[in-house]
MARZA-995083 format. One line per 3 residues: number of its first residue (from 1); their letters; for each residue y, z, x of C-alpha. Coordinates in Angstrom, 2 decimals. Example, Ala and Ser with C-alpha at 12.3 -4.5 7.8 and 13.67 -1.06 7.14 Angstrom:
MARZA-995083
1> as> -4.50 7.80 12.30 | -1.06 7.14 13.67 $
This chain:
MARZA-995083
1> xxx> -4.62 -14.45 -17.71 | -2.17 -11.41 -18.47 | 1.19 -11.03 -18.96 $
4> xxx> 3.46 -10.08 -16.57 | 4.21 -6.41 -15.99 | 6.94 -4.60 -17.68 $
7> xxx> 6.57 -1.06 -16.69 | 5.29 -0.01 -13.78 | 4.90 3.51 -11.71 $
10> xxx> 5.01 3.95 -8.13 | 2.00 6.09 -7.22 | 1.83 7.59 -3.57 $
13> xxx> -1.71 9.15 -2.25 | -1.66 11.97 -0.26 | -3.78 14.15 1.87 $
16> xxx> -3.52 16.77 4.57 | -6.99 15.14 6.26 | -5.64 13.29 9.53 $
19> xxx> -7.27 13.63 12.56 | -4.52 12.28 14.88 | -1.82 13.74 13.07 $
22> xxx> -2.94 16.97 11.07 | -0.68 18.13 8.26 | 0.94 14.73 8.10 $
25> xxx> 2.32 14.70 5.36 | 4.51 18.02 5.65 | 5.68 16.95 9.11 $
28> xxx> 9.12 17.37 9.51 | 11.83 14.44 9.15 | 15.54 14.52 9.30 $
31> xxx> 14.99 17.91 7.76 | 12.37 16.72 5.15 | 8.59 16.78 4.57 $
34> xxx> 7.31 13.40 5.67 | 5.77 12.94 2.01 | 9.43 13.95 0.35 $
37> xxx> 10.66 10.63 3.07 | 8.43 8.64 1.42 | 9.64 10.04 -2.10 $
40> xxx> 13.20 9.02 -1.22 | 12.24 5.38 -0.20 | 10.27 5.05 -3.46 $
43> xxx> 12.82 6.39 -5.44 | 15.73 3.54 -4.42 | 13.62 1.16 -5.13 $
46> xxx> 14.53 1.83 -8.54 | 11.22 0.74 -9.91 | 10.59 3.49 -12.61 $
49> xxx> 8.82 6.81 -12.71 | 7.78 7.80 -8.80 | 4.50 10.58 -9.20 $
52> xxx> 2.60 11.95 -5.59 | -0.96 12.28 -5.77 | -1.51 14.79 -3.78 $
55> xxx> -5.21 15.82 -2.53 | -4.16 19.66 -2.04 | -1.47 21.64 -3.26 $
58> xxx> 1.45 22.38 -0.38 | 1.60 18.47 -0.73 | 2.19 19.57 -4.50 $
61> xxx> 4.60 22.31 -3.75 | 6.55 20.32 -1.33 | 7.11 17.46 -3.54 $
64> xxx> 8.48 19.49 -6.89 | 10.84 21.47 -4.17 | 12.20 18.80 -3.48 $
67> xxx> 12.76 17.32 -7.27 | 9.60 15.28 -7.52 | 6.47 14.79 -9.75 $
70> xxx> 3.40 15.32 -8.34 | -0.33 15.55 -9.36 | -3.82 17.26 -8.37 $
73> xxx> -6.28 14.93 -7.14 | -10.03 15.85 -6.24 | -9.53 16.01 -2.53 $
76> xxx> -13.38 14.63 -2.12 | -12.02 11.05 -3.47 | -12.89 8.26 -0.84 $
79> xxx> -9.70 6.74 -0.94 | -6.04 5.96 -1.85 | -7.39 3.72 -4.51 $
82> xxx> -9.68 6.37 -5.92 | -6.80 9.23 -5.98 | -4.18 6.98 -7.92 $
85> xxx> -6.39 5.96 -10.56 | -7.01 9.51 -10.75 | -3.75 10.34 -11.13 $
88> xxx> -2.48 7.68 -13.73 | -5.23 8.89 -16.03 | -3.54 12.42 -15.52 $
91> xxx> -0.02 11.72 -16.07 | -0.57 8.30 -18.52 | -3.70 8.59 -20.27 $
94> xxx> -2.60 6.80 -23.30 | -1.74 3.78 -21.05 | 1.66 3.16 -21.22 $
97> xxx> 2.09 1.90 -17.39 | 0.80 -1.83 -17.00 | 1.62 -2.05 -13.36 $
100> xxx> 0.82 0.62 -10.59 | 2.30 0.31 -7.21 | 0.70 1.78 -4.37 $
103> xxx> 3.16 3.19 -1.75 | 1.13 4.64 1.21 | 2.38 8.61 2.56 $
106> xxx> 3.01 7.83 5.66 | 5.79 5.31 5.48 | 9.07 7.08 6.04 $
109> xxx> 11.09 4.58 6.58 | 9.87 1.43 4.12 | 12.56 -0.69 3.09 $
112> xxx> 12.70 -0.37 -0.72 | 12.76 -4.02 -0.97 | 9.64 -4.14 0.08 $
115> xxx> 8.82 -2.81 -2.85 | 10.47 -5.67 -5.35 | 8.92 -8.15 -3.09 $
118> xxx> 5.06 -6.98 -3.51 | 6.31 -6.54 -7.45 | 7.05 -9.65 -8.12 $
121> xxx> 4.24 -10.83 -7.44 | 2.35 -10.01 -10.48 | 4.95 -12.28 -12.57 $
124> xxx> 2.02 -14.64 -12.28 | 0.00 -14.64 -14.93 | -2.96 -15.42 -12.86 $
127> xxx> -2.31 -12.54 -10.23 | -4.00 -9.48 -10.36 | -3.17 -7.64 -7.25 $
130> xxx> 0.10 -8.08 -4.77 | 0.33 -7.19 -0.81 | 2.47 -7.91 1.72 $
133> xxx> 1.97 -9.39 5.01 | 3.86 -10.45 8.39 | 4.13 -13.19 10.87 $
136> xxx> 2.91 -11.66 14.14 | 4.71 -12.29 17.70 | 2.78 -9.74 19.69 $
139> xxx> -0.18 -12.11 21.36 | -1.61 -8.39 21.89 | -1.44 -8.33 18.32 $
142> xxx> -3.58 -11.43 17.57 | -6.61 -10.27 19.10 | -6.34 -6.57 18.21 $
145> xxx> -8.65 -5.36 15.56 | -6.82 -2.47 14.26 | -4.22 -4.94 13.19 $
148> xxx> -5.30 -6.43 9.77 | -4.91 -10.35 9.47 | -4.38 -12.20 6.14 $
151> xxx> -5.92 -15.17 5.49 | -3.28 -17.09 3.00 | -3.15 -20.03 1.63 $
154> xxx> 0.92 -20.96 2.51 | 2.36 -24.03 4.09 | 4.34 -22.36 6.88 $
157> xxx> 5.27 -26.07 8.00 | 6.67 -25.96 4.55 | 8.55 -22.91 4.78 $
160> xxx> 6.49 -21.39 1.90 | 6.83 -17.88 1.91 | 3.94 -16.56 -0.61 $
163> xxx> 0.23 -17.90 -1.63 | -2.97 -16.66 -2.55 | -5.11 -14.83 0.12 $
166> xxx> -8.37 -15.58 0.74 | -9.97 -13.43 3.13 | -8.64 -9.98 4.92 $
169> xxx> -10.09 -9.19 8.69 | -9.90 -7.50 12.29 | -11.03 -10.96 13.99 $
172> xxx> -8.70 -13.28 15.22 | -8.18 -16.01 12.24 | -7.42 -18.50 11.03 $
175> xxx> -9.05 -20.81 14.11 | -6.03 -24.04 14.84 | -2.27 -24.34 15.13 $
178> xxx> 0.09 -21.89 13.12 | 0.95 -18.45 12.40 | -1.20 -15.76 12.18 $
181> xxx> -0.09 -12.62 9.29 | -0.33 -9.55 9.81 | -1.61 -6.98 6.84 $
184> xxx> 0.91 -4.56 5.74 | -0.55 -2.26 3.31 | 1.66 -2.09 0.49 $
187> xxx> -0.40 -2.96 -2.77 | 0.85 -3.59 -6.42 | -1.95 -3.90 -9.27 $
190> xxx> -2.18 -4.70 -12.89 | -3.39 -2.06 -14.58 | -6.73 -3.10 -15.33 $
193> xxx> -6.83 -4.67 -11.90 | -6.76 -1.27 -10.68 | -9.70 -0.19 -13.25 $
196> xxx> -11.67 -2.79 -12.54 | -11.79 -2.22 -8.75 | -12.16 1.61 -8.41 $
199> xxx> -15.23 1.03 -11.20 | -17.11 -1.38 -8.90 | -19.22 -0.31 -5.62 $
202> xxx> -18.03 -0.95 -2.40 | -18.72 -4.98 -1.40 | -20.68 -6.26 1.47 $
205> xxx> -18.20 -7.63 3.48 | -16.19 -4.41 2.56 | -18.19 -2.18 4.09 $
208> xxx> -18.69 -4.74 7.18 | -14.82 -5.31 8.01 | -13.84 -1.69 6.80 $
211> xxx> -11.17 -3.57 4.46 | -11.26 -2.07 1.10 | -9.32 -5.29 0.00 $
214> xxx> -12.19 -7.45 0.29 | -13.94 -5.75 -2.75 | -11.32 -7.10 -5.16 $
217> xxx> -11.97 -10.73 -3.62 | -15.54 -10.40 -4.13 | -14.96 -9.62 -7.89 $
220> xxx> -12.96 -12.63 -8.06 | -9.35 -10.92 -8.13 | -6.46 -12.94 -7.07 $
223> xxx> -4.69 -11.50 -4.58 | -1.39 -12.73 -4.05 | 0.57 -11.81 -0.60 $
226> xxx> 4.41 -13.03 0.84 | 5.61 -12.65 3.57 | 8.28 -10.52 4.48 $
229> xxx> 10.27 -10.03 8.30 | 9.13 -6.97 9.49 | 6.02 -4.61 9.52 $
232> xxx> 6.90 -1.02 7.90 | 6.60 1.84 10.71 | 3.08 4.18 9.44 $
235> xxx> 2.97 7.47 10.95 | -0.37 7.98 12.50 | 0.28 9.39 15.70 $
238> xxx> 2.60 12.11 17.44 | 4.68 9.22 19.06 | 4.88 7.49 15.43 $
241> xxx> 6.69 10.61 14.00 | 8.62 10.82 16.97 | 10.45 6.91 15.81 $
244> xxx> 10.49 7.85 12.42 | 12.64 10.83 13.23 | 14.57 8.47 15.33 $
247> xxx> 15.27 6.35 13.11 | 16.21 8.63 10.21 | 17.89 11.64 11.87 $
């Protein structure tokens, strides 16, 4: 049981590794770096202190051009996870952040509320980690396994619009009448939520599904997830960039 979360900061992981989209995060947008996009977006939120960490250094370089913080990561890190944790214990090693929230690099055009939403999540005492997720329409969608499902517990029939998740995976599920929620990939941590799960191995399950998430439930986290209208565009391919420019030109 913890209090809630007064001050947070917005970490963003970055790296130039992508092999459908290389250089990703320096890809042009509206006349900015993808990762500088991402920046903005983070920024209205209004949540605090915004810092990239950034697995090489023209991530860096394009990030303070532009007016930003950004930090030096070990590029051999396994994960977004790994490189945030990293870079809180650079830029707040006496602890001062009790919240972190985890904005992935590749969404140019997230709605800042998005943001407040996955937040206010960790109000709860109880909760350790916050996510996001979204009712899917596409029956494609249902059966595809590079779309994440949440497994909540909410009363849709209720209209509840947040509960406690209980299992992340690529299978079809739940089984019986009623929505099915997609993942999105937003995450907001207490801080020693965040500690916790970097320190601890990778989980069975984990490493079966390929769903980081699942480590935290298997060290008996609470993670907390609601439900928002719409999935935030990620830029993983050629023809993703192409609608984020779209959309932002």
């Amino acid at each position: 049981m913890t209090a809630a979360p007064k001050n947070p900061i917005i970490m963003i992981p970055a790296r130039m590794a992508s092999t459908r989209l290389p250089n990703k995060p320096l890809a042009d947008i509206a006349g900015l770096p993808m990762i500088v996009q991402v920046l903005r977006r983070a920024e209205e939120a209004k949540h605090g202190r915004v810092v990239v960490a950034c697995a090489e250094q023209e991530i860096k370089d394009a990030v303070e051009k532009a007016g930003g913080e950004a930090v030096l990561t070990d590029p051999a890190l396994p994960s977004g996870s790994d490189r945030i944790l990293q870079a809180l214990q650079k830029v707040d090693a006496q602890g001062e952040h009790d919240a972190v929230i985890n904005v992935q690099g590749d969404l140019p055009t997230l709605d800042p509320k998005l943001i407040e939403t996955a937040f206010a999540l960790l109000n709860n005492a109880e909760t350790d980690i916050g996510t996001l997720g979204c009712i899917i329409t596409k029956e494609s969608e249902k059966t595809n396994p590079n779309v994440v499902k949440a497994i909540a517990e909410i009363d849709f029939a209720a209209n509840e619009r947040q509960g406690r998740a209980l299992y992340f995976s690529r299978t079809t599920a739940p089984s019986g009448d009623g929505p099915l929620l997609h993942h999105i990939g937003l995450y907001t941590y207490k801080r020693a939520a965040l500690e916790k799960f970097v320190a601890s191995k990778p989980a069975a399950l984990e490493k079966r599904e390929k769903l980081e998430q699942l480590r935290a439930l298997a060290l008996g986290m609470r993670i907390d997830i609601a439900v928002v209208d719409t999935v935030p565009l990620g830029v993983d391919t050629p023809e993703d960039l192409e609608a984020a420019r779209h959309a932002l030109k």
